[in-house]
NUFI-424699 format. One line per 8 residues: for each residue x, y, z of C-alpha. Coordinates in steps of 0.05 Angstrom, whole numbers. Layout:
residues N
X Y Z ~ ...
This chain:
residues 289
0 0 0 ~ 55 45 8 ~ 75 55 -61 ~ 20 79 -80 ~ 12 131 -28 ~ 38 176 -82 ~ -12 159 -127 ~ -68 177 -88
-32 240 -65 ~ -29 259 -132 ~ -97 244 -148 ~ -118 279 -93 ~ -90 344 -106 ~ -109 341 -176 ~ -173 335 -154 ~ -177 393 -98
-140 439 -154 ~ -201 420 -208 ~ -258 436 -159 ~ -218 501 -137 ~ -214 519 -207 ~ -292 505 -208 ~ -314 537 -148 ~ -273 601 -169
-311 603 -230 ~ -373 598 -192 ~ -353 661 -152 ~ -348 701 -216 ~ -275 693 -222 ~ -241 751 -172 ~ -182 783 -182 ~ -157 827 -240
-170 807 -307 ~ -111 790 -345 ~ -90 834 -404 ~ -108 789 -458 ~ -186 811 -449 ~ -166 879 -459 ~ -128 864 -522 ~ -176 819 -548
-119 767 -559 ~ -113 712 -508 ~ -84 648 -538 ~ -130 651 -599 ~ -189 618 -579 ~ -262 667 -560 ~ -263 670 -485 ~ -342 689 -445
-329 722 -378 ~ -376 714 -333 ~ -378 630 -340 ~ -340 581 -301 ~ -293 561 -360 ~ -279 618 -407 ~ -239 581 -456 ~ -256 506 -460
-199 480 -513 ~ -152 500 -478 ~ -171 496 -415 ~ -195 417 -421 ~ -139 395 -462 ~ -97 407 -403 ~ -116 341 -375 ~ -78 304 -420
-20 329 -371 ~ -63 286 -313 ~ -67 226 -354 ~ 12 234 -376 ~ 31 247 -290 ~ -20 174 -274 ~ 24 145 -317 ~ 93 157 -285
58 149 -215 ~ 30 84 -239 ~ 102 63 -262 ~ 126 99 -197 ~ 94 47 -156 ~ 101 -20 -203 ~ 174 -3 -196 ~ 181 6 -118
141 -53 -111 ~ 194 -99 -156 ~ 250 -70 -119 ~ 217 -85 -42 ~ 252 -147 -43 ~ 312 -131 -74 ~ 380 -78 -56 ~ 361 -15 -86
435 1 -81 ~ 443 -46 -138 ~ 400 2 -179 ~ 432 37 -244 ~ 390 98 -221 ~ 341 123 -165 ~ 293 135 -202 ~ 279 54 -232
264 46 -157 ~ 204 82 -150 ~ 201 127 -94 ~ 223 197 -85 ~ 237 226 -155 ~ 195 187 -200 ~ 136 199 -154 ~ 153 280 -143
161 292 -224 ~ 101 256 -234 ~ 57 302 -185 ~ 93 358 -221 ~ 74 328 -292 ~ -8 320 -262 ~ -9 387 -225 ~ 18 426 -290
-53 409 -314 ~ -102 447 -263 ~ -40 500 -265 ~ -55 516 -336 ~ -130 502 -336 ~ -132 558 -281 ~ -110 608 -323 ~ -150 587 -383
-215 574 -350 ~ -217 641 -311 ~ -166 688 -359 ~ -143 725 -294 ~ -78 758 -288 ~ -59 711 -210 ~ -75 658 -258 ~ -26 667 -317
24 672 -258 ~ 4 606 -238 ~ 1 578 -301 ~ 76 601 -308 ~ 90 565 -242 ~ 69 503 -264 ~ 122 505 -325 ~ 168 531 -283
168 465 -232 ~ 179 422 -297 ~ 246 454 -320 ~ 269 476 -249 ~ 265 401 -238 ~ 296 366 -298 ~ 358 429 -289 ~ 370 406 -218
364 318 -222 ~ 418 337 -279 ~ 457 381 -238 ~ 461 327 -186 ~ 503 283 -233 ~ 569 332 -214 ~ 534 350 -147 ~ 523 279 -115
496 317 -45 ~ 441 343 -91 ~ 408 287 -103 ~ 398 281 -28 ~ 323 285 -22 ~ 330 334 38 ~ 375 386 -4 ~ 344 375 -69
276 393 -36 ~ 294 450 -7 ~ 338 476 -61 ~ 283 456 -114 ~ 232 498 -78 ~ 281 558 -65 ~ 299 560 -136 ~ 232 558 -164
200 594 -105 ~ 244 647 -116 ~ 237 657 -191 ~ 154 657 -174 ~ 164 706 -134 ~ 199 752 -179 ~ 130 751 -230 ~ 86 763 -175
124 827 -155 ~ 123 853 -233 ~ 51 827 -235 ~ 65 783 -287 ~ 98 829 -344 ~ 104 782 -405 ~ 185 807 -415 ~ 189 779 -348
154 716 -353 ~ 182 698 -419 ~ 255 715 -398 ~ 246 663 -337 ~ 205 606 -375 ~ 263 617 -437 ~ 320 615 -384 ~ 304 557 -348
286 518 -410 ~ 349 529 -442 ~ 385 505 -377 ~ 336 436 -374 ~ 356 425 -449 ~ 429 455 -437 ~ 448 412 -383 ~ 413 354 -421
455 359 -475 ~ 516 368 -422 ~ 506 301 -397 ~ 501 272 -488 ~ 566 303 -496 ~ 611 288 -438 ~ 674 258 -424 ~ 702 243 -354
669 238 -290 ~ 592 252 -329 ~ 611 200 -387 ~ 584 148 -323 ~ 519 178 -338 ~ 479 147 -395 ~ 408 154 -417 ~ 361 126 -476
366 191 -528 ~ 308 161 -574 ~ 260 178 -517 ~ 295 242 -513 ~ 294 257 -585 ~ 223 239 -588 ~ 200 287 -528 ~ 242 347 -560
216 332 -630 ~ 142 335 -608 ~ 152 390 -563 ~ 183 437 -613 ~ 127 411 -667 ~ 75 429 -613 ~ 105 485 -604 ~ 103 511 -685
36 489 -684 ~ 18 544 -627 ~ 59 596 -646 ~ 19 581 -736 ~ -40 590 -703 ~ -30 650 -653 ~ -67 712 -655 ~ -65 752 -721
-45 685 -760 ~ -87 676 -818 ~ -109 605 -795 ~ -126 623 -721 ~ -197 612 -711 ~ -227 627 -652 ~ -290 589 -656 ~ -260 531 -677
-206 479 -652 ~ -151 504 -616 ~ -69 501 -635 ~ -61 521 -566 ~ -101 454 -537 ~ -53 420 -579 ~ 10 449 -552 ~ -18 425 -487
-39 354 -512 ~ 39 359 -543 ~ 76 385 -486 ~ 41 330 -434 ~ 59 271 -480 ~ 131 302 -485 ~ 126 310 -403 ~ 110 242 -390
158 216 -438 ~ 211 259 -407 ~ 195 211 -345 ~ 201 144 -375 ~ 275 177 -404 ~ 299 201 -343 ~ 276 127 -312 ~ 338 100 -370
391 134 -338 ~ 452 79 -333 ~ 507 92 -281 ~ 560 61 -316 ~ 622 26 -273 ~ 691 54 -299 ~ 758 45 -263 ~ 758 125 -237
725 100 -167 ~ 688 160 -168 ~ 630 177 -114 ~ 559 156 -140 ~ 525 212 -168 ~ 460 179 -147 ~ 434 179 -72 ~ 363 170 -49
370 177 20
């Protein structure tokens, strides 16, 4: 029963985040409307204030990113339960264990979905914030598990907790206090992308004390591929684009059906990860405890 705990924690916030998003909707949606309204131009699609969901393509197709975090919590817990009876210092990695990391990205992975349909569903300017957030625990993740690879004491679940949440608390913090300005936003979400795929491609290319480190790149190939097709898609069917239609289906739901399949598949990659014996007698880069 205890490998699943993080299942059902998952589910359960999931679920408490989807029926606040609902009940703020019934209240009429408070706080200050985001600038989109005002410009007419909010992701493409028509948006009704005054109703619970404003935007329903893209607000709904942000539960592909629950299905995409069941899955690695599902996996999460098949895993820790082969590994019960077996050394799980004999892993290659902590994360074919279960436990800890597998079960924290996959929250992250489900919880990115009520963080985006929040924004969507109400179009408020708290929410865009939030929406942000929701990326921003993604990357601030994958930059950090890499990181650990030359930081062994990182990948201590005490410090990487507390360093994960003063990164990316941090980094929240700074939209709140310029209310969400889009140079801002965009700056952070573009800066801490570029350091997931950056220190990614660190750990391809290495020689040394990383060259120990070895993952499946078709899994990482294919997440990157369908991310950056996603993320054409979106940016062909913007505002102003000929083929943006409002009324109709969304590019924007599909960047979100896109970016949750390349989430979870980011998951299952990370889950490859060999730590390869040489004849350095280096440290493990890899502690769960």
């Amino acid at each position: 029963m205890k490998r699943w705990i993080p299942l059902i924690v998952g589910v359960a916030l999931t679920a408490a985040s989807i029926g606040g998003i609902l009940a703020l909707g019934a209240a009429g949606w408070p706080g200050e409307a985001d600038d989109c309204i005002a410009a007419a131009a909010c992701f493409c699609e028509e948006f009704t204030e005054g109703v619970i969901v404003a935007q329903p393509w893209n607000t709904w197709s942000n539960l592909a990113f629950v299905v995409a975090g069941l899955s690695l919590l599902v996996a999460a817990g098949i895993d820790q339960g082969k590994w019960e009876v077996r050394d799980p210092t004999e892993a290659p990695n902590p994360w074919v264990t279960g436990g800890f990391y597998p079960s924290f990205f996959g929250v992250i992975v489900m919880l990115m979905g009520p963080g985006s349909m929040v924004f969507h569903a109400g179009l408020r300017q708290w929410g865009s914030i939030v929406d942000n957030l929701s990326m921003l625990m993604l990357t601030g993740f994958v930059i950090l598990f890499n990181v650990g690879v030359l930081v062994p004491a990182l990948r201590k679940k005490g410090v990487f907790v507390a360093t994960y949440v003063g990164v990316v608390g941090g980094l929240i913090a700074i939209e709140f206090a310029t209310k969400g300005a889009q140079a801002v936003t965009l700056t952070i979400f573009a800066v801490t992308l570029l350091g997931a795929v950056g220190t990614e491609i660190a750990l391809w290319f290495n020689k040394g004390k990383l060259a120990r480190v070895m993952r499946n790149p078709a899994a990482a190939v294919f997440a990157l591929s369908t991310f950056v097709m996603v993320f054409v898609i979106w940016i062909l069917s913007r505002d102003g684009v000929p083929i943006c239609d409002p009324d109709g289906f969304q590019g924007h739901a599909i960047w979100h059906l896109g970016t949750a399949v390349a989430s979870g598949v980011w998951g299952h990659y990370l889950r490859s990860e060999n730590n390869l014996p040489d004849h350095l007698d280096l440290p493990l880069p890899y502690e769960d405890g």
